[in-house]
N, C-alpha and C positions, 0 to 999 in steps of 0.2 A: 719789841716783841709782838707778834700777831698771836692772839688768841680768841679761843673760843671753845665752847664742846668739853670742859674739861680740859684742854691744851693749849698749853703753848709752843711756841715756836720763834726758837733765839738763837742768833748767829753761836756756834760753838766758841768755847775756851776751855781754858788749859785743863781742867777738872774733867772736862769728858773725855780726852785721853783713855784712862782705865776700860773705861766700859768701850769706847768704842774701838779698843784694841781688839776687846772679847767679843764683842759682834764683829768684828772683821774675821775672827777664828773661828765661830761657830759654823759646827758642819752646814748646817742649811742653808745659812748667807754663803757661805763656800760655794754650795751647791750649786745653788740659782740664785744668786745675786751679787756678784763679783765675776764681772767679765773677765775672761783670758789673758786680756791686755792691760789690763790694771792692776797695778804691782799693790800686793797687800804687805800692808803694815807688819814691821815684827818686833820694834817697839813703841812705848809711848812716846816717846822722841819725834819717832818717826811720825808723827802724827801733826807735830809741832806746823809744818808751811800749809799740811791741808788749810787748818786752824786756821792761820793768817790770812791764808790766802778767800777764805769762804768769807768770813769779816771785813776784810778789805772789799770783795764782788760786793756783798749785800749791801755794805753802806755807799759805793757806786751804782745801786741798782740795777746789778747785773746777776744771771744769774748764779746762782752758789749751791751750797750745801746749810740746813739749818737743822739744830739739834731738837731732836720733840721731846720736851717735860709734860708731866700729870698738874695739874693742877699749881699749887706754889712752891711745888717741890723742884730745888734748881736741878734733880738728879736727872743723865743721859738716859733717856727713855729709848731711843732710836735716831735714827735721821730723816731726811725729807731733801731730795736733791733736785732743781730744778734745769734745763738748758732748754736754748733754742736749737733744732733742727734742722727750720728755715727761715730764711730774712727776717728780720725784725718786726718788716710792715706789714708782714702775713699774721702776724700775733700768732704765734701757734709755740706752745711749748713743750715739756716732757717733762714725767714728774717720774723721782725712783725713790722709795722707801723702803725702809730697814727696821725693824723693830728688835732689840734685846729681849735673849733667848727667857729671861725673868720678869717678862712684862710682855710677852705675847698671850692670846687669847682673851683680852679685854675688852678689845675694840679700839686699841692705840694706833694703828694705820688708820684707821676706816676715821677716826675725827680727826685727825692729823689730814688727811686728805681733802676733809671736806672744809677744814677753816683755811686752810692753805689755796684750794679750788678758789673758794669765795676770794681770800686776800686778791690771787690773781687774776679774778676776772671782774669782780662785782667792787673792791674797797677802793676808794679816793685815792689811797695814798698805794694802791700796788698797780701792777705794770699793766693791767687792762687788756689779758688777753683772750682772744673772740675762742681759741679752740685750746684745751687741757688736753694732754695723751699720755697712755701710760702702754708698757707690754710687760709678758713676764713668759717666761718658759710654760708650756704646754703642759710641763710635767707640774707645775707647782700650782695644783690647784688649790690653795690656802689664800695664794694672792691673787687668783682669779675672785674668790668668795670677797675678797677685801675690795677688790675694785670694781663689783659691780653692786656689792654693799654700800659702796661711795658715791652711788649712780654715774659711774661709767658704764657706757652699754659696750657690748662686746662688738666689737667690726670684722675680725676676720683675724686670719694667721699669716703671718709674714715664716716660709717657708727659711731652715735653714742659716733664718737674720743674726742669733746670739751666742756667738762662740764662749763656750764656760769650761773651765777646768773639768778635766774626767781620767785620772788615772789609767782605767782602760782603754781607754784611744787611743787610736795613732796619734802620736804628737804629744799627748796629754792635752788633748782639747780634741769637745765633741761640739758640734752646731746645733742650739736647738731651734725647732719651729717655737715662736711666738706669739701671744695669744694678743690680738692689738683692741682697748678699749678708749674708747675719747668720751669728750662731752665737752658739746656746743655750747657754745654759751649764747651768739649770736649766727642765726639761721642765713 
């Protein structure tokens, strides 16, 4: 487990299930944070090879999905999902976070962000990478406040980058611009 801040951060099991069904359902994670192309959960079942499969990446040390708890409490607070974008030797990676609709406004992203930053670029035992980045829809300024609460600084908007569910649309998928923020770790 990595922690710090009040958090932890521990490969999922079968127990977050429940809650992370109900943050895949909630309108907001709906909104703006479940892309078009990513088939969401509709039961606990179905939840079951994420599970495995995020447990199996992390203890190969590759990237995954890891579950954020409060303190010693085992309960699913949110998630914390990392990948690479580009090559491995460029160190550069992407972080996407999710917090439950019953534990938002705490400050559950913003330490989750910043012991996870740390694991990845600063701890002995994580992957040592020179640049962190995150985006999020234009429209969702709550996770703007949370990433550059995290000191990510803000870089720019990637136009038309995040195709998300929207009823109203053609298709039922709108593009949004994206708000892009990073942090160096190494100049």
């Amino acid at each position: 487990m990595i922690r710090g801040e009040g958090i932890g951060l521990r490969v999922p099991v079968p127990a977050d299930r429940q809650r992370w069904l109900e943050l895949a359902h909630d309108p907001e994670q709906r909104r703006f944070g479940t892309p078009a192309f990513i088939s969401v959960p509709e039961t606990v079942e179905d939840l079951d090879e994420r599970i495995a499969e995020a447990g199996a990446r992390f203890e190969a040390g590759e990237p995954s999905t890891l579950t954020i708890v409060e303190g010693d409490d085992p309960r699913f607070v949110g998630n914390l999902a990392w990948r690479r974008d580009a090559p491995a030797p460029l160190r550069i990676c992407e972080i996407g976070y999710s917090v439950h609709p019953d534990s938002r406004g705490r400050g559950v992203a913003v330490r989750a962000i910043k012991v996870f930053t740390r694991w990845l670029t600063l701890d002995e035992d994580g992957p040592r990478q020179a640049r962190v980045q995150l985006d999020h829809s234009v429209e969702n300024i709550a996770s703007c406040r949370v990433a550059l609460a995290a000191g990510f600084e803000r870089e720019g908007v990637r136009r038309a980058y995040l195709p998300l569910p929207d009823a109203a649309a053609p298709g039922g998928v709108r593009r949004h611009d994206v708000c892009l923020h990073g942090l160096a770790v190494e100049a």
